[in-house]
C-alpha positions in Angstrom: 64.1 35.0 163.7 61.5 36.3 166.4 62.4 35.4 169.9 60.9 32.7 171.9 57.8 33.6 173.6 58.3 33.6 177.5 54.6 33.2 178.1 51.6 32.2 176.5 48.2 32.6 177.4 44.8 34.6 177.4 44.3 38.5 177.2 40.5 38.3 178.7 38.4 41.8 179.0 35.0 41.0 180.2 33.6 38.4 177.9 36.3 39.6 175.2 39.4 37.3 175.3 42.3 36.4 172.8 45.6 34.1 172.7 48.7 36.1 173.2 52.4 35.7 173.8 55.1 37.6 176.2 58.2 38.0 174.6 61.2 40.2 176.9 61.4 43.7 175.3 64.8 44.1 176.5 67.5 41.6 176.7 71.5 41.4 177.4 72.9 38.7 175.7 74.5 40.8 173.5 77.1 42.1 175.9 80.1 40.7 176.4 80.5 38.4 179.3 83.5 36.2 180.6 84.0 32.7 182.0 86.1 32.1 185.2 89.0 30.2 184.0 92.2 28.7 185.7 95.2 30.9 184.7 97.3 27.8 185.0 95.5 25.7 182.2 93.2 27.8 180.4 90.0 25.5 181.8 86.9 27.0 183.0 86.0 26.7 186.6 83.4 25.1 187.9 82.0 26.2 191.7 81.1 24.0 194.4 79.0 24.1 197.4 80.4 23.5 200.8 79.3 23.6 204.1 80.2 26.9 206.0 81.5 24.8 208.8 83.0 21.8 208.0 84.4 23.1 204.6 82.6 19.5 203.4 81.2 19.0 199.7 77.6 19.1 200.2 76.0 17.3 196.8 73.0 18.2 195.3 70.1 16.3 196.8 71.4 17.2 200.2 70.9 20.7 199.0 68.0 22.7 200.9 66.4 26.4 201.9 66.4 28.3 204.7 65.3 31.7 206.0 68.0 33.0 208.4 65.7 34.4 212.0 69.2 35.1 213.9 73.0 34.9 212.6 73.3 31.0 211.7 70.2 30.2 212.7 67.3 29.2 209.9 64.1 28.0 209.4 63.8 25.0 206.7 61.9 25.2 204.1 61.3 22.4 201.3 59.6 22.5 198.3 56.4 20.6 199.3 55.7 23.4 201.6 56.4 26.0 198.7 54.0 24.3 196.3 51.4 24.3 198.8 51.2 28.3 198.7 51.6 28.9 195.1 49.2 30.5 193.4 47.6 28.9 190.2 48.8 29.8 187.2 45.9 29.8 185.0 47.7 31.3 181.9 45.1 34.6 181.4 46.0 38.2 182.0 42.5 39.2 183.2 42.0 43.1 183.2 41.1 44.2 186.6 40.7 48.0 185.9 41.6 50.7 183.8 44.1 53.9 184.7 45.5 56.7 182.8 49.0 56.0 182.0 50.3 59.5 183.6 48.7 58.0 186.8 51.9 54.9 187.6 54.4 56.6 189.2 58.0 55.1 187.2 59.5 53.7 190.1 57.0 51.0 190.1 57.9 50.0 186.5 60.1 46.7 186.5 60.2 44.4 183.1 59.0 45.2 179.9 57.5 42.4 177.6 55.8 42.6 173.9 52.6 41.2 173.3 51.5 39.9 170.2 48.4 37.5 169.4 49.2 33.7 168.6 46.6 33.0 165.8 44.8 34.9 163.4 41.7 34.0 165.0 42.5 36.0 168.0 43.6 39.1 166.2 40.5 41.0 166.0 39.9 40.8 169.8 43.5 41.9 170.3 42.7 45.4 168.3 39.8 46.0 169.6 41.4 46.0 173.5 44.2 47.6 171.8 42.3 50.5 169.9 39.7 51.0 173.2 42.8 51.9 175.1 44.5 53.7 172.9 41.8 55.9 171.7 41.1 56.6 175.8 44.6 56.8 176.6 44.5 54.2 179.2 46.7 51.5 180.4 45.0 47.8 181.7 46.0 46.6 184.8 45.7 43.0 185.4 47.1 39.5 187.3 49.7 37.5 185.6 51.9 34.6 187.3 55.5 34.6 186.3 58.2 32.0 187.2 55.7 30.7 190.0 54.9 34.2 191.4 52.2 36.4 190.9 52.5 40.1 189.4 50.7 43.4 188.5 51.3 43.9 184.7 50.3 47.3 182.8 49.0 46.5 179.5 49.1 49.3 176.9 49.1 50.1 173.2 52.5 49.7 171.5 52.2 50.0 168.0 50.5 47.0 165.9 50.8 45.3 169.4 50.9 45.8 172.9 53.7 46.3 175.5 53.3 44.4 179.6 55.1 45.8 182.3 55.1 43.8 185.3 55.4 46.1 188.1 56.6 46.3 191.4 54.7 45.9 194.7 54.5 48.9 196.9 57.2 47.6 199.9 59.1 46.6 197.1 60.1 50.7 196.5 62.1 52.7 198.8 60.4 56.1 200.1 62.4 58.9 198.9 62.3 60.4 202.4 64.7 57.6 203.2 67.6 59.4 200.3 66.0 62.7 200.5 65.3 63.9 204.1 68.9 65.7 204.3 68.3 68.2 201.8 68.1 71.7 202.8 65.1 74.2 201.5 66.9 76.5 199.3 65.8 79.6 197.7 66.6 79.8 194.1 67.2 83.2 193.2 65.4 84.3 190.3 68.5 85.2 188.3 70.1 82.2 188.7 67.3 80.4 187.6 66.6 82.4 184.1 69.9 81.1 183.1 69.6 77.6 183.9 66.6 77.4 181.8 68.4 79.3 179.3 71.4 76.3 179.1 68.2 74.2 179.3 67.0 75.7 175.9 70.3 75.1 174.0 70.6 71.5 174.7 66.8 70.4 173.9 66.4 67.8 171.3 64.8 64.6 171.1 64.8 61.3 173.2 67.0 59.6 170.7 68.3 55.9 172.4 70.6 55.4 168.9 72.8 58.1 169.8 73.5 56.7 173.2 76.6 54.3 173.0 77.9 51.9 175.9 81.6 53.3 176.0 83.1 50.3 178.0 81.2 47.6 175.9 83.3 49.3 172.8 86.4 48.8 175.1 86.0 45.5 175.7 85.5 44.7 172.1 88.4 46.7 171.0 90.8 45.0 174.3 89.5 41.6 173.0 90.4 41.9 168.9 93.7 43.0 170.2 94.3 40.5 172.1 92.6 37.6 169.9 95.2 39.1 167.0 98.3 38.9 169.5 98.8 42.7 171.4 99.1 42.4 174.9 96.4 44.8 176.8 96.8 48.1 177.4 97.8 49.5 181.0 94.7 51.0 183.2 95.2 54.7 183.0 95.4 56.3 186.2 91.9 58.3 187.2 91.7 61.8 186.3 91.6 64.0 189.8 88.0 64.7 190.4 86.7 68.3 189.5 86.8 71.0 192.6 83.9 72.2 193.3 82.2 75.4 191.9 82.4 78.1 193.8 80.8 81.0 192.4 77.9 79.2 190.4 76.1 82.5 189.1 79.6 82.9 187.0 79.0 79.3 186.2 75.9 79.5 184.1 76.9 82.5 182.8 79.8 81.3 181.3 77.9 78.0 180.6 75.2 80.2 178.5 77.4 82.0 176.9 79.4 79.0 175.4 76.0 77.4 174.3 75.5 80.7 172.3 79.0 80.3 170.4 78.6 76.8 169.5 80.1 73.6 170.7 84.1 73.9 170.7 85.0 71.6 167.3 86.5 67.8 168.6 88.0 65.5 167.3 86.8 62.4 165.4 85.1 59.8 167.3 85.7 56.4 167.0 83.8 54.1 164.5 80.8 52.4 166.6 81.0 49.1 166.9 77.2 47.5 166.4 77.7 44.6 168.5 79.4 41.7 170.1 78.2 38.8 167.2 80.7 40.5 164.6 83.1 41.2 167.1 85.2 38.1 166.0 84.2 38.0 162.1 86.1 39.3 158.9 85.6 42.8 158.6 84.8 44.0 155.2 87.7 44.2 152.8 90.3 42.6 155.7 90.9 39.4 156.8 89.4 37.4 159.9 91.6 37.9 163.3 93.6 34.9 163.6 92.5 32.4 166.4 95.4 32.4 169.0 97.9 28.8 169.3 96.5 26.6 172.0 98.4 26.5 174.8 101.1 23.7 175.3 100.0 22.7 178.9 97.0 21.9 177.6 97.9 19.8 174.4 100.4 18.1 176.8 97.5 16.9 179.3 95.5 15.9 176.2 98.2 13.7 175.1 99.0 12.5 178.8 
């Protein structure tokens, strides 16, 4: 079943325009996450607000915003006053101009989203933008408003459809001057540098994202079939020592090149990959389901009480 769309609206070029939908290219409901729970009864935990000062419940409609000019002090804000300045949503991603994708510099990328036309009717106008840019190698850049905010968004060919990415504004990145300023010119010598690029050659392959696997999220499956099935958890390990550092690095890469050249040492088996979090409780093939743990007495005593 195809997600929900996030967005719906027009793709407009010129006089050329077509319906089309935003659906998140990347999501993380998949992963494993956990509920705050009281270790005493097992019940989930619910937060409250309070005020910083007299520790009092505040309830909901006495809930506001502020914007904080000097340590406790804050300007009030309400949502009339919010609503005034939004900007119109008018549901139309209209193409402002035209750049070469190798142009955007990738710090300025934020959230990806497919786009796909609505209606049949539409489809043909999608193509054409589609196969204009794609036979120029361009990317659109356009206007779109998002959860009440307006954003750039670079439009581009992605196979049969198109892929958005809003991105950010430019005091929304961080000059690298600001990370970068403390490191020294150095002088590479030449040497040293023919045999970096030789380890270089003897690990080139493909960008392959399959072969990437989330180590902890495999943990935390594995920790949480154990524990469904009755094992109590493992002890944390205690952290390796961190390496020293390298001292003599031109003996470094040449030791690093020459065990490239004989081949990667043999290891042992991996562990089988687990493919994701939905089948992390089911029967696996040709074994029985986990057992669901006993409830706890506390709680089947306050359900009789």
């Amino acid at each position: 079943m195809a997600p929900r769309a996030y967005w719906k609206g027009y793709l407009k070029l010129s006089l050329v325009s077509c319906p089309i939908a935003l659906s998140p290219a990347a999501s993380s409901s998949e992963r494993i996450s956990f509920r705050q729970i009281n270790k005493q009864t097992g019940n989930r935990l619910r937060q409250q607000l309070v005020d910083e000062e007299t520790r009092e419940p505040v309830e909901a409609e006495n809930k506001g915003r502020g914007y904080e000019i000097d340590k406790g002090v804050y300007i009030e804000v309400d949502d009339d006053e919010l609503e005034a300045i939004q900007v119109e949503s008018r549901h139309t991603i209209d193409i402002d101009s035209f750049v070469p994708a190798t142009q955007i510099d990738k710090r300025f990328y934020d959230s990806p989203y497919y786009i796909a036309p609505t209606d049949s009717v539409g489809q043909e106008a999608f193509g054409v933008i589609r196969e204009a840019m794609r036979g120029k190698g361009m990317v659109a850049l356009g206007r779109i408003v998002l959860a009440k905010r307006e954003r750039v968004i670079a439009v581009e060919p992605h196979g049969k459809g198109m892929l958005g990415t809003t991105l950010r504004y430019g005091y929304e990145v961080r000059k690298p001057e600001e990370i970068f300023s403390d490191i020294a010119d150095v002088k590479v010598p030449g040497e040293m540098l023919k045999l970096a690029q030789d380890i270089l050659d003897t690990k080139m392959g493909d960008f392959d994202p399959s072969a990437f696997e989330d180590h902890y999220e495999t943990a935390l499956i594995a920790l949480l079939r154990k524990k469904q099935a009755g094992f109590k958890p493992p002890k944390a390990k205690e952290r390796a020592a961190a390496p020293r550092n390298v001292i003599n690095l031109m003996e470094a890469l040449r030791r690093s090149v020459q065990a490239e050249r004989e081949g990667p040492a043999q290891t042992k088996k991996g562990r089988k990959r687990v493919e994701g979090q939905r089948e992390m409780l089911l029967p696996i093939q040709g074994k029985e389901a986990l057992p669901r743990p006993a409830a706890k007495k506390s709680a089947a005593r306050r359900r009789a009480g």
